[in-house]
C-alpha positions in Angstrom: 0.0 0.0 0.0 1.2 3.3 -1.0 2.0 5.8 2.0 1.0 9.3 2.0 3.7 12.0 1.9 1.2 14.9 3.0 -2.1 14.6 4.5 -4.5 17.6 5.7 -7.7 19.6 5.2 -8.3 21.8 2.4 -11.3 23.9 1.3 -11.7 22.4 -2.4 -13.3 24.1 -5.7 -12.9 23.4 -9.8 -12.3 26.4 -11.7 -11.4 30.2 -10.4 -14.9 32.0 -9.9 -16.3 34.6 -7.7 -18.0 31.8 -5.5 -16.9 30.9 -2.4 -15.1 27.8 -1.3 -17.7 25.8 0.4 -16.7 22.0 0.3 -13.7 21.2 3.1 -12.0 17.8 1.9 -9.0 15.3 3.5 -6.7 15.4 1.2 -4.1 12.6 0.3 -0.6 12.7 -1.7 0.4 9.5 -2.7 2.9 8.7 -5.2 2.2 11.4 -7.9 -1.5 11.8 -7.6 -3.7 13.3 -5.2 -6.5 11.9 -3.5 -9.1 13.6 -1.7 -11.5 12.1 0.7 -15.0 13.5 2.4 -13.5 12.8 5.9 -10.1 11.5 6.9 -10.0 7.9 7.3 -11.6 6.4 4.6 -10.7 4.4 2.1 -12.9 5.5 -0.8 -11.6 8.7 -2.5 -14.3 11.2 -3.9 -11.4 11.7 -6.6 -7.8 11.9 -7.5 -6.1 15.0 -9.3 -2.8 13.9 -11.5 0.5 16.1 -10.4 3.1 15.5 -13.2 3.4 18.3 -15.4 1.2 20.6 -13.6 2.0 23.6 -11.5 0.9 25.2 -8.2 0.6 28.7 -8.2 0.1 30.8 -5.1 -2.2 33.6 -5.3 -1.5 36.0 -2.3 0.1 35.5 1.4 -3.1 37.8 2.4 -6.1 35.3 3.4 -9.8 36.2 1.7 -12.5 37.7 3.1 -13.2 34.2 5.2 -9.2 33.8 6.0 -8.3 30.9 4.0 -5.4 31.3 2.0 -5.7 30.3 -1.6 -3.6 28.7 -4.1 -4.2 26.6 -7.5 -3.1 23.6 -9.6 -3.0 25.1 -12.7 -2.0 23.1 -16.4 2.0 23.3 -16.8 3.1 23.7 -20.5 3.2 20.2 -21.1 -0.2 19.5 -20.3 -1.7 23.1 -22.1 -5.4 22.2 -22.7 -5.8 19.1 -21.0 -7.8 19.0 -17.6 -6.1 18.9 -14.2 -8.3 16.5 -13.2 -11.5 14.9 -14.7 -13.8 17.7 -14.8 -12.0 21.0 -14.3 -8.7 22.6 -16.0 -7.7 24.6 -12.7 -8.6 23.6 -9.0 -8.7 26.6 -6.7 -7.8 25.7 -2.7 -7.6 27.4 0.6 -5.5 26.6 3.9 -6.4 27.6 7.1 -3.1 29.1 7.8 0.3 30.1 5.8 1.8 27.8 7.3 -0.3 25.3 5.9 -0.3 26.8 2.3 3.5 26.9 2.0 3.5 23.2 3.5 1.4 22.1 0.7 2.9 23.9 -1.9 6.4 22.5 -1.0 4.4 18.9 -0.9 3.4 19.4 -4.3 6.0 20.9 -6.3 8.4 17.7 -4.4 6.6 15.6 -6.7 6.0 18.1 -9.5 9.5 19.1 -9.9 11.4 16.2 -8.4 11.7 14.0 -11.5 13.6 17.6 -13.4 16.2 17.4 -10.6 13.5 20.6 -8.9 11.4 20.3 -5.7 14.2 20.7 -3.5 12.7 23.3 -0.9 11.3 21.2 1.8 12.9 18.3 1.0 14.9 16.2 3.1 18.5 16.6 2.6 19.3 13.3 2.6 17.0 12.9 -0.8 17.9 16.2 -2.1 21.9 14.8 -1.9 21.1 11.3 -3.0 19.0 13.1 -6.2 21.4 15.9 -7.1 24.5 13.1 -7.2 22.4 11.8 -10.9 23.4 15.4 -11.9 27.1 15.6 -11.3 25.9 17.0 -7.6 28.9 16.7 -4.7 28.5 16.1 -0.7 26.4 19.7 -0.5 22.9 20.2 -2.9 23.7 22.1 -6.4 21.3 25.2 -5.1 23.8 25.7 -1.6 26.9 25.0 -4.0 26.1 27.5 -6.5 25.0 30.6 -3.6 28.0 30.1 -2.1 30.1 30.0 -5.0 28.3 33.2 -6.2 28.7 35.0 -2.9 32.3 34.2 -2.3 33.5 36.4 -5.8 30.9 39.0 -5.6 29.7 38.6 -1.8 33.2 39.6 -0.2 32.5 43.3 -0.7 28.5 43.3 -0.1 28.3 45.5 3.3 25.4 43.8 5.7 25.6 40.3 3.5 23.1 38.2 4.7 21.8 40.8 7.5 20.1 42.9 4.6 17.5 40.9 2.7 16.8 40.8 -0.7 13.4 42.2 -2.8 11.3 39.1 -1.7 9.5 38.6 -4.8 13.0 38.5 -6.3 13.6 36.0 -4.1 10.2 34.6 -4.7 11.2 34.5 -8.8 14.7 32.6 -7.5 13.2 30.0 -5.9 10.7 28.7 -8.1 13.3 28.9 -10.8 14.9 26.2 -9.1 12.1 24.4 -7.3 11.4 23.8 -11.0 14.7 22.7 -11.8 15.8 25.7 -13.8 19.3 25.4 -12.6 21.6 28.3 -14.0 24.6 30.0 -12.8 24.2 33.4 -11.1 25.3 36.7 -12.7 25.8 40.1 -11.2 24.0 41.0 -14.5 20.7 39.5 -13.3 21.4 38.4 -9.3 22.2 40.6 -6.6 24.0 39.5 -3.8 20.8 40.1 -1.1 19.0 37.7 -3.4 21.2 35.6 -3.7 22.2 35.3 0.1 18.0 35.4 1.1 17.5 32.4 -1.3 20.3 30.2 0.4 18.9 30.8 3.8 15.3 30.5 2.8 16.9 26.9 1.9 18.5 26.3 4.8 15.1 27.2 6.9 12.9 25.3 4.6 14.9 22.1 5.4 12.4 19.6 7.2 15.0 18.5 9.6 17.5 21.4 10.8 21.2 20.7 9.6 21.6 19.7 13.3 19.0 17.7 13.2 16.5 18.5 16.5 17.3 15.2 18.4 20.6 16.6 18.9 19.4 20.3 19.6 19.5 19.9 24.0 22.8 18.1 23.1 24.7 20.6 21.1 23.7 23.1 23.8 24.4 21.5 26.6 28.2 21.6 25.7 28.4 25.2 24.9 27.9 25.8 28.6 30.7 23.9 28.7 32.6 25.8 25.8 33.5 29.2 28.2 35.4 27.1 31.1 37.5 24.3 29.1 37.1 24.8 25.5 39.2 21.6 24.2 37.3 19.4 26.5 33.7 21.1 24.6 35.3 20.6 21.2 36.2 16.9 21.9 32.1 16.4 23.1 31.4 18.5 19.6 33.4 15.9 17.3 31.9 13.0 19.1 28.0 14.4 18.6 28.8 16.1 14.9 29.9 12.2 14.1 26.6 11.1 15.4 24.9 12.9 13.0 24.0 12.1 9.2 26.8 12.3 6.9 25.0 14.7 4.6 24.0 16.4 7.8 27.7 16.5 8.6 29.1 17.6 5.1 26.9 20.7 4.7 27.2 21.7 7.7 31.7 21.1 7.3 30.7 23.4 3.8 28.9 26.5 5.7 31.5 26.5 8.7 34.0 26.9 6.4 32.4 29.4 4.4 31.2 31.6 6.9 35.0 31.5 8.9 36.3 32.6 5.3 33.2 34.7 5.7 34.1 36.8 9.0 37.9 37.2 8.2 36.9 40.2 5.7 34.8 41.8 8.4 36.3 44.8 7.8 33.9 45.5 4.2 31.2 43.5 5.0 30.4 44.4 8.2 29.7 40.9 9.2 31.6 39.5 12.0 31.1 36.1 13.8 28.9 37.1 15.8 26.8 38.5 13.6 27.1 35.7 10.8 26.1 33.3 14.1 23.2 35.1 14.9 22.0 35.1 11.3 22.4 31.1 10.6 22.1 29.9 14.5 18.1 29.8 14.4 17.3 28.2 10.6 21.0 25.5 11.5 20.1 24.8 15.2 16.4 24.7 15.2 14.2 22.7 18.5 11.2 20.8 18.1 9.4 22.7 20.1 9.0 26.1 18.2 7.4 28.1 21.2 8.3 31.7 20.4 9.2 32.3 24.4 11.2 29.2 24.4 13.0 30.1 21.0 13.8 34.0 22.6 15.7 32.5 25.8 17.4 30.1 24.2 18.7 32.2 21.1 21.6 32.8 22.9 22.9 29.2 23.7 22.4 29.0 19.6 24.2 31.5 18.6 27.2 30.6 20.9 27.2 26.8 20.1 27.3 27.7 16.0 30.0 30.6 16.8 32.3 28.4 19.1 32.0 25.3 16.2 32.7 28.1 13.3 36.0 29.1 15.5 37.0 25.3 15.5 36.0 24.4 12.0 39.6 23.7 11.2 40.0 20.9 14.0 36.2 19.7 13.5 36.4 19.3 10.0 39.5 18.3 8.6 39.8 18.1 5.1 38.9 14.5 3.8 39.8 12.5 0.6 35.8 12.2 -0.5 35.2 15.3 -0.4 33.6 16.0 -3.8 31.6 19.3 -5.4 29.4 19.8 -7.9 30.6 19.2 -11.4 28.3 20.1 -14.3 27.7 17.7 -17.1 28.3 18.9 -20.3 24.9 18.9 -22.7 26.3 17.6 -25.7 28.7 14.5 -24.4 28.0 11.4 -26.5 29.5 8.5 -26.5 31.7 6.8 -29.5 31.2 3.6 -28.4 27.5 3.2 -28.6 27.5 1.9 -32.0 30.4 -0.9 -31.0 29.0 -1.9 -27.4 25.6 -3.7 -26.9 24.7 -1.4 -23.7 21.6 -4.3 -22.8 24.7 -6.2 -21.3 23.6 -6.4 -17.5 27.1 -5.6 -16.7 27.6 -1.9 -18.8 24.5 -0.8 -16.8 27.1 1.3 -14.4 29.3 2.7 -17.1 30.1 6.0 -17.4 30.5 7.1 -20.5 33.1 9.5 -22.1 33.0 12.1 -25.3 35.4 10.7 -26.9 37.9 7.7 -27.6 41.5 7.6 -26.7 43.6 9.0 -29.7 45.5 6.0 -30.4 42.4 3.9 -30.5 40.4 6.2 -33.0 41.4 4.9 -36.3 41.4 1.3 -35.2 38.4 1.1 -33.4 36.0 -0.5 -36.2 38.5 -3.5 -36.4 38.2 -4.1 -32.3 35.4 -6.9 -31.3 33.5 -6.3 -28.8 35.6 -8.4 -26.2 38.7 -6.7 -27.4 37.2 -3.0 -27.1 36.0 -4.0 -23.1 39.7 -4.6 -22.5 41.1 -1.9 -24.1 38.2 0.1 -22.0 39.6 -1.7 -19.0 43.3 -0.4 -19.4 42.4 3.1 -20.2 40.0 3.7 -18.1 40.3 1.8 -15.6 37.1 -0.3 -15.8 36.7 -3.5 -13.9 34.4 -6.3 -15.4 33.1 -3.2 -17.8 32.1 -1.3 -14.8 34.0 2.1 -14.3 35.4 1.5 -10.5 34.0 4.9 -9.7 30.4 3.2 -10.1 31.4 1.0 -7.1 32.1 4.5 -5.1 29.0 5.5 -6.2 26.6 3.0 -5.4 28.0 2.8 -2.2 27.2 5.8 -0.9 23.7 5.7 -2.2 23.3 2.9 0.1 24.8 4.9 2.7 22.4 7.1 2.0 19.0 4.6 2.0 20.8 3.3 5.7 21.0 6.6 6.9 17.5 7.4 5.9 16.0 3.8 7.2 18.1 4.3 10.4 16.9 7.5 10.8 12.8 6.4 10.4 13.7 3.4 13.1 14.8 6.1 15.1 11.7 8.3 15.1 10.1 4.9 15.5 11.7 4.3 18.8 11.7 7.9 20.1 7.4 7.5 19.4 7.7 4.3 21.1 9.6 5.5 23.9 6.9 8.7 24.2 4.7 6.5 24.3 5.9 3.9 26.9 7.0 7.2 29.2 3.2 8.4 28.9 1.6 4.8 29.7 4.6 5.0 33.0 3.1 8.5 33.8 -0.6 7.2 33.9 0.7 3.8 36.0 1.9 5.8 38.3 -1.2 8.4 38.2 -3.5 5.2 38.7 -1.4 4.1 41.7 -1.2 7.3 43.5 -5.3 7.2 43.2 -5.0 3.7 44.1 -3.0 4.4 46.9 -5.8 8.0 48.1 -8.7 5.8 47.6 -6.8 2.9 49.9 -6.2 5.9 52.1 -9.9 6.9 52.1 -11.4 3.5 52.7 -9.0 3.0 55.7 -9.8 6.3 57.0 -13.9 6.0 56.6 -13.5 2.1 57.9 -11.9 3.6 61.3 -15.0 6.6 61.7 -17.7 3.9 60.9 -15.3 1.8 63.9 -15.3 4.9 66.2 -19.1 5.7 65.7 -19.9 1.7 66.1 -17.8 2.1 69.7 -19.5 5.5 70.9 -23.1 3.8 70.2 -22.2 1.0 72.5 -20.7 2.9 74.5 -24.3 5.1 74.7 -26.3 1.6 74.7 -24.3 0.4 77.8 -24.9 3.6 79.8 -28.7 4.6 78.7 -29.7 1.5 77.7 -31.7 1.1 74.0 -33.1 4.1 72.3 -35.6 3.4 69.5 -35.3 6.1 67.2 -37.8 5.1 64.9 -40.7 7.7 64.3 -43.9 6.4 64.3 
């Protein structure tokens, strides 16, 4: 059975009219449709409404006249003229909150945009590595690689980077550009640096799970307290958590400290110093579950100190490493000679990478090579192994990295529910036995009245003899 990926209640309505919005629905996303239900629960849908090549278009962050906030599944280019669902061409909802809106809208364009190498805002970063390594993508997403590869040539100058925000529709623009996959480099011609820097923090926030991911929030800030007194013995307690966490947790998070310690040594024009950067990054890197405004106010300051203190030690936390690996574009146009000479159905080509062209010295011969010959040759130059490039290996490995780290970490919201739940059903034993015990208490305590009122009537009886209270 196919799992939902986002579940909620949304006001429902075919086609943009004046009317209101009058039928509330449960809606489903499952694989890349959408179901929608008349309560949540069931198992009949009233319909389904078909994502791929679609679009969601938001219409205003202000909520209508009866305060839901609206947005619509509109026809995408490839499906121009064709119905978004059975019976309408557009479908018009509404969201109780923002919150909610922006939480569908990320929902949808995942599965919109996802199969373009898009849909990467609100998307775990796990997936959003494990997808952007089919495009050449490194240890860090493409969209973080590119801001900060942008900001560091035309960044180092910008006074108030990252404290002044950029035009937010710009932003806006920037961000569905590459929710949609519309991955290009930046220009000062067309990108300015606030733009730039808002759209890789509106990333950064928009992550699901924090770069420090939230089970390790009370953690991280427990040893800051520590960071003041003995600061080697705190950095030794940060390696030991920051290897606890998930290696693509760990690698953009090794990318940013770097950046922002190259960041802060050119204070002087930018105006940004490390406390400043760290009280820019600390609340959308270091985020709690428990998102209580007062709570976030008093600890703010326990965040800001642990990112500044592991910025200051980035060197001695994150030594440079042998797999460290960065986005490197494919080039459009790369074929390969040997697809006329190879039969690519062999089950054991399926890993291959390919190259643009053919070693010089085998270019004239190559029509005379049989296809056992040319797999050796490939082997020697190329250093293939049983036809399989050894990189492949490398590769495949850490996509199964990736599918353990993302298994281990659903067993371990599994077993932090379970253990929720078995502290709540420990909480209500010992609720029960305290009222055991009061009601024990109580029966005790009427049993010895009812034993002192029982003496004091015989005593009476003995000295007065029988009374008959009856009335008559």
């Amino acid at each position: 059975m196919t799992v939902a990926v986002h579940s909620g209640w949304l006001w429902k309505k075919g086609a943009l009219t004046k009317s209101q919005l009058t039928n509330q629905r449960w809606f489903e996303i499952k694989g890349d449709q959408m179901y929608y239900f008349k309560s949540k629960g069931e198992n009949h849908a009233l319909g389904q409404i078909s994502l791929p090549g679609n679009e969601v278009v938001k219409h205003s962050l202000l909520a209508d006249s009866n305060g839901r906030y609206l947005f619509e599944l509109i026809a995408g280019k490839e499906r121009e003229g064709r119905p978004v669902s059975e019976h309408h061409d557009t479908l018009l909802f509404g969201a109780s909150s923002i919150r909610e809106m922006e939480d569908w809208i990320k929902a949808m364009n995942r599965v919109i945009y996802t199969p373009s190498g898009g849909g990467m805002f609100g998307r775990s970063l796990i997936e959003t590595i494990r997808i952007d390594s089919q495009r050449g993508g490194g240890m860090v997403p493409i969209i973080v690689e590119k801001c900060v590869t942008y900001l560091k040539k035309a960044g180092v100058s910008e006074e108030g980077l990252f404290r002044v925000p950029g035009k937010q529709a710009d932003v806006e623009a920037l961000k569905n550009a590459f929710n949609k996959g519309e991955i290009n480099d930046f220009t000062e011609e067309k990108h300015s640096v606030n733009i730039v820097a808002s759209l890789l923090k509106q990333y950064i926030a928009d992550l699901p799970d924090p770069i420090i991911p939230t089970e390790y929030y009370d953690q991280f800030l427990a040893v800051v307290g520590l960071y003041n007194t003995n600061a080697n013995a705190a950095v030794e307690k940060f390696e030991y958590l920051l290897n606890r966490i998930p290696r693509a947790h760990f690698n953009l998070l090794k990318y940013l400290s770097r950046f922002l310690y190259d960041l802060q040594l050119v204070q002087k024009t930018t105006k940004m110093d490390l406390n400043n950067l760290a009280t820019v990054f600390g609340p959308i890197l270091l985020r709690p579950q428990d998102e209580d405004p007062i709570f976030l106010m008093k600890s703010l300051g326990h965040v800001n100190a642990t990112l500044k203190a592991i910025i200051e030690n980035q060197e001695k936390l994150f030594p440079e490493s042998s797999d460290e690996k960065f986005y490197s574009p494919k080039e459009p146009d790369d074929t390969c000679v040997f697809a006329e000479l190879i039969n690519f159905d062999n089950p054991c080509l399926n890993n291959v990478v390919v190259y643009p062209e053919l070693p010089s010295h085998l270019t004239n011969e190559k029509r005379s090579f049989s296809e056992g010959n040319l797999l050796n040759l490939m082997k020697d130059e190329m250093g293939f192994s049983n036809g399989v490039r050894v990189g492949a290996y490398e590769e495949k490995i850490l996509e199964l990295q990736d599918k353990v780290e993302i298994q281990q970490k659903s067993h371990q919201e599994q077993l932090r529910d379970l253990e929720l739940k078995l502290e709540n059903q420990i909480k209500i034993q010992q609720m029960l036995k305290i009222r055991l015990a009061d009601e024990h208490k109580a029966r005790i305590a009427a049993e010895e009245r009812n034993e002192s009122y029982r003496a004091g009537i015989e005593e009476y009886c003995r000295k007065f003899g029988h009374i008959d209270i009856c009335i008559p």
